[in-house]
N, C-alpha and C positions, 0 to 999 in steps of 0.2 A: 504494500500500500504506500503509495505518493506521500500521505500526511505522515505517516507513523514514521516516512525514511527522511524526513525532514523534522523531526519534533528530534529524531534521533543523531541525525548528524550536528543539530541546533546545540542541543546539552554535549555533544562533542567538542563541537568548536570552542562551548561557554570555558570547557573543561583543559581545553591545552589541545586536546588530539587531535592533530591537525591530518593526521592518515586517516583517523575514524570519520571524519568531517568530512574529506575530500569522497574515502570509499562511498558515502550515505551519499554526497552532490549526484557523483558521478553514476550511480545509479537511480535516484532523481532523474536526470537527464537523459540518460539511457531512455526511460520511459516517456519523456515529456522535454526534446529539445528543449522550451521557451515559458520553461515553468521559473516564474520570478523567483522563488524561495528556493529552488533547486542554483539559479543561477547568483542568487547572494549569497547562500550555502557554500558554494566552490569559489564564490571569489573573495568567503573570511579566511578558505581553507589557503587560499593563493594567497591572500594578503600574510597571513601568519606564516607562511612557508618563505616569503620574504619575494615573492614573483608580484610586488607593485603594482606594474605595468598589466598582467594577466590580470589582476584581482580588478584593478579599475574597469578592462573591458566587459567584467561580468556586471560589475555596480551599472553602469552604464547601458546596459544592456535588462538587468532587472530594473532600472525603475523606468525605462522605453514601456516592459510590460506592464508594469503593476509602479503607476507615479501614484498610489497612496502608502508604500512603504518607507516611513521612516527611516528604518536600522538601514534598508539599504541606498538611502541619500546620505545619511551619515558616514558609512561606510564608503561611500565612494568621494565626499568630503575630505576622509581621513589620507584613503589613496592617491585622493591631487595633491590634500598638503604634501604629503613623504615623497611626490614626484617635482616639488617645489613649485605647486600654482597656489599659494595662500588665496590668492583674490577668489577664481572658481569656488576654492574649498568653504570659504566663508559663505558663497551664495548658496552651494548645497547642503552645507550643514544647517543653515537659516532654514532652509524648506524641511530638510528632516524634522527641527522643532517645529515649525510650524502644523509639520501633520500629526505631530503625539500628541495625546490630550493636554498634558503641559510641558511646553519647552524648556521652563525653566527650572524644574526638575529632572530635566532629562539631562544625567550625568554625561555620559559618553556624548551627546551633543555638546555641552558646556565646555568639555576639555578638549574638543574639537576645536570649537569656535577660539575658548581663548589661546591655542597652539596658533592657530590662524593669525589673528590679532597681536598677539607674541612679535612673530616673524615678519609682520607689517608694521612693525613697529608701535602699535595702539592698543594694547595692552594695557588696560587701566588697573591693574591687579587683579588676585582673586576674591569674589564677592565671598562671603561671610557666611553667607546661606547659602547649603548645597553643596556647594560646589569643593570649598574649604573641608567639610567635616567629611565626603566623601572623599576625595585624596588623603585626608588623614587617618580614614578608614583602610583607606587600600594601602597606605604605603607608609604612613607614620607620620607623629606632628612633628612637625621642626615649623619655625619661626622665620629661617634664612631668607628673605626675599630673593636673594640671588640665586637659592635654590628650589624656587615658585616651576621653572620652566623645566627644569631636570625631573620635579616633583608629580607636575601632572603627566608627563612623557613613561614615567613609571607608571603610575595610575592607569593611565588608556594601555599598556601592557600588562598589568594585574590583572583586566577585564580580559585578557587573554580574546576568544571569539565572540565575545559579547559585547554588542552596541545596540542592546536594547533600550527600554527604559528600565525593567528590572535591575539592581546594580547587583552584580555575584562576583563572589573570590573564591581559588580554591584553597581551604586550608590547610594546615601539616600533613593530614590524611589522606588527604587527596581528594574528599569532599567537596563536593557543590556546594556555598552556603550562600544563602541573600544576607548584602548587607544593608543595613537599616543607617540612614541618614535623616538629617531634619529635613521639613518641609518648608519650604519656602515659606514667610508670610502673606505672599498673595494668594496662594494655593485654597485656605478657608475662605478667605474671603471673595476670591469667586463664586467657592461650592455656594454659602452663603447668599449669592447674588443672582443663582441660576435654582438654587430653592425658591429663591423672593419671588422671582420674572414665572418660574412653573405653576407659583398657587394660585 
């Protein structure tokens, strides 16, 4: 089954295994050339394997078919930056937040954008909410601002194949675990504001 080999190579990628991820795409694809999630599947498995250049033409390629996925505008976001287009990468990772329910919660988007921003120089540091307590989650608190850019660079590789909005690490065990960060303050006060506008 399509789903079940993409739910499966998904927690592969989340996981590090970048074979078990590629094996699940690639037979995805087998079954369904131009199956979006078969072709973001094989191009976190290329992006991790360190193939860039391949991973971007799957990203580019899954959101031609499916422009409502997120992870894979993020994801191929990630791919311009590391191929040196910051500008590109900011437009698609903008659109990746844009299509989550909130973008500014959505971690792997946030460390995206501010890598982006970083190496364009505008870079206004990192926000406080979110974004902060998650990289200190993934990778440890230090204070260094000079080590802000090294810090989140660790962090979107702690996420290993995950650029969901879920955020996961794996731990000493080798465990899948979600990690729990705060929510943004505007995050209530939408919910808040879309209970008001529905009664």
């Amino acid at each position: 089954d399509v789903r079940a080999r993409v739910a499966l190579g998904t927690l592969a990628a989340w996981r590090g295994d970048v074979a078990g991820a590629r094996a699940h795409a690639d037979a995805v694809l087998d079954a369904c050339p131009d199956h979006a999630a078969g072709l973001r599947l094989r191009g976190a498995s290329r992006a991790l394997d360190g193939d860039v250049a391949g991973a971007l033409e799957d990203f580019t390629a899954a959101v031609a078919r499916d422009p409502t996925d997120a992870e894979s505008f993020v994801w191929r976001a990630e791919s311009l930056l590391r191929l040196g287009d910051a500008e590109s990468a900011l437009v698609a990772v903008q659109r990746g937040a844009e299509l989550s329910p909130d973008g500014s919660d959505y971690v792997a988007a946030q460390l995206v954008r501010s890598l982006a921003l970083s190496r364009l120089g505008r870079f206004p540091g990192m926000p406080d909410h979110v974004l902060r307590p998650a990289v200190d989650a993934l990778c440890g608190s230090s204070t260094s601002p000079r080590a802000t850019v090294a810090r989140m660079e660790h962090a979107l590789a702690a996420l290993r194949g995950n650029r969901s909005t879920t955020l996961t690490r794996v731990d000493e065990s080798g465990a899948l675990v979600r990690v729990a960060t705060e929510v943004s303050p505007r995050v209530p006060a939408k919910h808040a504001l879309w209970r008001f506008v529905a009664t």
